[in-house]
N, C-alpha and C positions, 0 to 999 in steps of 0.2 A: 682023682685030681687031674690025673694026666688025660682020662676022655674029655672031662670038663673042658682043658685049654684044649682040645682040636680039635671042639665042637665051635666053641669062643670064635679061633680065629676061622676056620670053616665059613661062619656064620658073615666074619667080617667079610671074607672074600667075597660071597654070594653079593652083601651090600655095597662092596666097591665096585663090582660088575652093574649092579643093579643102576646105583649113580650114575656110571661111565655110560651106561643104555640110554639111560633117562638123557642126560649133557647130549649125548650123540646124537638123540632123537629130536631136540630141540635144537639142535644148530641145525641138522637137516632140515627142521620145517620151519625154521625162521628165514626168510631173505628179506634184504636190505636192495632196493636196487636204487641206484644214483641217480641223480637228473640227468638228462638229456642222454639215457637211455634205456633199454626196454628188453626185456627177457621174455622167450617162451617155455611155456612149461607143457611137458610132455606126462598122462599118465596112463602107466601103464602100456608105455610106447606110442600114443597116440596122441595129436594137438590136442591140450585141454583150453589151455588160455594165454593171454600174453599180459605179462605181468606190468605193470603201471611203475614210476619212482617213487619213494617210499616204501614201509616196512608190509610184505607180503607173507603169508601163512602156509605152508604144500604142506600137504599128506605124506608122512614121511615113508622110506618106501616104497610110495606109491607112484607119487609126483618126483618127477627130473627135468631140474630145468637146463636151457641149453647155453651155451657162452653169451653173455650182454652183446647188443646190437647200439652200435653208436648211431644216434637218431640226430644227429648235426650236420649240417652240410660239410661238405670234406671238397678239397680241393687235390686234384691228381692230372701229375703232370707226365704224358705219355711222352714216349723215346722216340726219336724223327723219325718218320715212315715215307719211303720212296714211294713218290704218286705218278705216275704218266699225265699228262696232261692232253689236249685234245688236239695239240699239235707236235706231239711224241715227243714232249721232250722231259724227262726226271727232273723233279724237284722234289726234296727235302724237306718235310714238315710238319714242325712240330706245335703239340695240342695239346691243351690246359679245359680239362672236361669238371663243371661244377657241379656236383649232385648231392641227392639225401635222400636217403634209408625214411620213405613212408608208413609201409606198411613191414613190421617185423615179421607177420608168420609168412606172405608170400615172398620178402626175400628171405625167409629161411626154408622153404620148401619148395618154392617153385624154378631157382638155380641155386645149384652147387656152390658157383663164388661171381657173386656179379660182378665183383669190382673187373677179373678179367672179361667178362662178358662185357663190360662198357669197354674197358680198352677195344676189343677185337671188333664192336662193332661200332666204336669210335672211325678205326683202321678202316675198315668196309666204306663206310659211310661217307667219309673222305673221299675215299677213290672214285665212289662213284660222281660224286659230286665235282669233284675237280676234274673228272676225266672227259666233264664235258663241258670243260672252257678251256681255253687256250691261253698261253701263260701269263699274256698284260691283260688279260681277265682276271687270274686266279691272283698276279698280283695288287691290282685294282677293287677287287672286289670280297676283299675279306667280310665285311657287314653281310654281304648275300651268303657267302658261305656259312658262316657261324649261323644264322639264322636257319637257314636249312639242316644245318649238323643238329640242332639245339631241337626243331621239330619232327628229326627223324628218329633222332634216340631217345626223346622223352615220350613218344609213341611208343618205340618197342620197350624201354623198359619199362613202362608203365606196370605190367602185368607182373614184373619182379619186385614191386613196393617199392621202387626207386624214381625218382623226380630227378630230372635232368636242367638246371635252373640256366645255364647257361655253358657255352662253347667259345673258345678264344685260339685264334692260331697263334701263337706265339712267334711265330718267323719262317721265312719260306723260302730258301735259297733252291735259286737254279743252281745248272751247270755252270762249270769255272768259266767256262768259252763265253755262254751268254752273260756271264754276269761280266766278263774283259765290255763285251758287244757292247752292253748297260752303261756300263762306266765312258766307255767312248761317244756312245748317244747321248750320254748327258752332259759328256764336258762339250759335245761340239753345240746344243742345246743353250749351254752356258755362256759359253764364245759368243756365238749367234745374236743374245739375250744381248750383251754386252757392245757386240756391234751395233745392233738399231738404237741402245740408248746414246752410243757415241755419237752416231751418225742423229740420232732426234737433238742432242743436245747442241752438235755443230749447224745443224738446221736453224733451231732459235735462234742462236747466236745469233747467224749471220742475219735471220727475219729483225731482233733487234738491230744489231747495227743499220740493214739499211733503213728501218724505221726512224733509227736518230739522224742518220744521214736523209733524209726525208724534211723532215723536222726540219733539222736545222737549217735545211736549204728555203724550208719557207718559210721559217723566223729572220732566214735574211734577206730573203725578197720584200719581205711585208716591212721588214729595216730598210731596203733600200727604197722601195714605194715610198713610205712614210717619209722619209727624208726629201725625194725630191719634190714629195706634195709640199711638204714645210718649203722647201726653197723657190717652188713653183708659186705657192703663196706670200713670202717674203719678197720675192721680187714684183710681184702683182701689189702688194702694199707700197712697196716704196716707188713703183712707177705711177699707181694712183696719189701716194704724196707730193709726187715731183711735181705730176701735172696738177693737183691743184695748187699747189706755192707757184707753179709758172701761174697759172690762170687769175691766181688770187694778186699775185703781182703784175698785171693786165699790163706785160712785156711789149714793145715797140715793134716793128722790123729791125731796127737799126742792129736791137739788141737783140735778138737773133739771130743777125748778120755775124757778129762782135763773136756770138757763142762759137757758131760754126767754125766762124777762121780761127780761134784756138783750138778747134775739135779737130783741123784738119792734118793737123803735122802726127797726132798720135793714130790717126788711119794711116800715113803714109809709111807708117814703121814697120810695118810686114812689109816682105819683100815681094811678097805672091799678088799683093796690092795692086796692079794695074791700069783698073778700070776705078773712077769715080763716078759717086753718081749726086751732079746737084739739084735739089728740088728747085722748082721753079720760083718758089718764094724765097728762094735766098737771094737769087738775080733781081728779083723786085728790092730785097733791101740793097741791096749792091748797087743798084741804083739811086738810092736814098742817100746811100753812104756818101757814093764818090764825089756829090757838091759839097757833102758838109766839109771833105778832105779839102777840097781844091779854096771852098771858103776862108779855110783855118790857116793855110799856106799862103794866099793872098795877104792875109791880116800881116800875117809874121813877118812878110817879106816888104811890108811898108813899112813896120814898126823900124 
């Protein structure tokens, strides 16, 4: 009775081993691999394949596969790097490198760890690149740098299954000295800016003003014109009416005479008056006059 049970449990052991093989051997040959990325499997130490997202099958034993490879682009942002520049002077900058993991088995066989491999030859690539512009270049002309950074390294890493999609400097600080230099070139830049718009602004001005002063001088010429055309033709009207009321009242000498000797006391009221001057037809009627006078005196003096 007593071999029976230590056959019994004997028997069980072997099948819970057996189970535990079996489970063991099925979770070895089953992988699961995630989206957006990508496993290589090794068998027997050597590249067999690289495994797709989705449920994969290895030889268990046989097949080992190596850590998942993230197949996304990934964004790394590298630590300021002192560059020389082409006019000796140190600047400070920092780089923001966009890439992605193309091909899994040649970044997993053909470098050890790219990510620092792009750093160092992010670094490199830099230098050389900045070391041959001079620093209102290098600060100027980020677009040309990045473009050159972005064709240099997606050239070399190409062969480590990594795509280089884009390069960004992030910031690029000179020396404290040039950057005092910078700041004083752009306030006196600013100043400068601020003088010509004063000085364009007091320019107009004064171009207005003497514009309306222009102006107005010859709104009131053409006022003053205007008025003494009107008076120059008001007096030309009423000297044409005069004379024709004299002409249409077909006047005497006598009366003529009559007009003048009352015209002559308000000639004599200026005092600068000196000289008169009589026309010869008023002496004709003064002639005319002086019998009717001496007639009209005779009368009176018999009445």
């Amino acid at each position: 009775m007593t071999g029976i049970t230590f056959g019994n449990v004997l028997l069980f052991i072997v099948l819970v081993i057996v189970a535990i093989f079996v489970i063991v051997t099925l979770f070895r040959a089953v992988r699961i691999v995630p989206q957006a990325t990508a496993g290589v499997v090794e068998r027997l130490g050597k590249y067999h394949k690289t495994l797709l997202p989705g449920l994969n099958i290895l030889v268990p034993f046989v097949d080992r596969m190596r850590p998942l490879l993230d197949m996304r682009e990934q964004v790394v942002s590298f630590p300021p790097q002192p560059v020389i520049t082409e006019d000796n002077l140190v600047v400070s900058i920092d780089t923001v490198v966009y890439f992605q993991v193309t091909d899994a088995r040649a970044a997993t066989y053909e470098i050890r760890n790219y990510l620092g491999a792009v750093e160092q030859l992010t670094t490199t690539t830099l230098r050389n690149v900045v070391g041959s512009l001079n620093l209102e270049e290098a600060l100027t002309s980020r677009d040309k740098i990045n473009s050159q950074l972005r064709i240099v390294l997606d050239e070399a890493t190409g062969k480590w299954g990594v795509r280089v999609g884009r390069v960004e400097l992030k910031a690029i600080e000179p020396p404290v000295s040039i950057q005092d230099s910078m700041e004083k070139q752009m306030r006196a830049e600013r100043d400068k800016r601020a003088a010509i718009l004063t000085a364009e602004g007091t320019k107009q001005a004064a171009i207005l003003q003497a514009e309306g002063a222009r102006q107005a001088a010859i709104l009131n010429a053409e006022g003053d014109a205007k008025a003494q055309i009107l008076r120059a033709e008001g007096e030309a009207q009423a000297i044409t009416t005069v004379f024709g009321a004299i002409h249409a009242g077909n006047p005497d000498a006598k009366l003529l005479a009559y007009q003048y000797l009352q015209t002559l006391p308000k000639i004599a009221e200026g005092e600068s008056n000196k000289l008169w001057i009589i026309p010869s037809e008023l002496t004709e009627a003064l002639k005319n006059i002086g019998p009717g006078f001496i007639d009209s005196l005779r009368n009176t003096t018999q009445n």
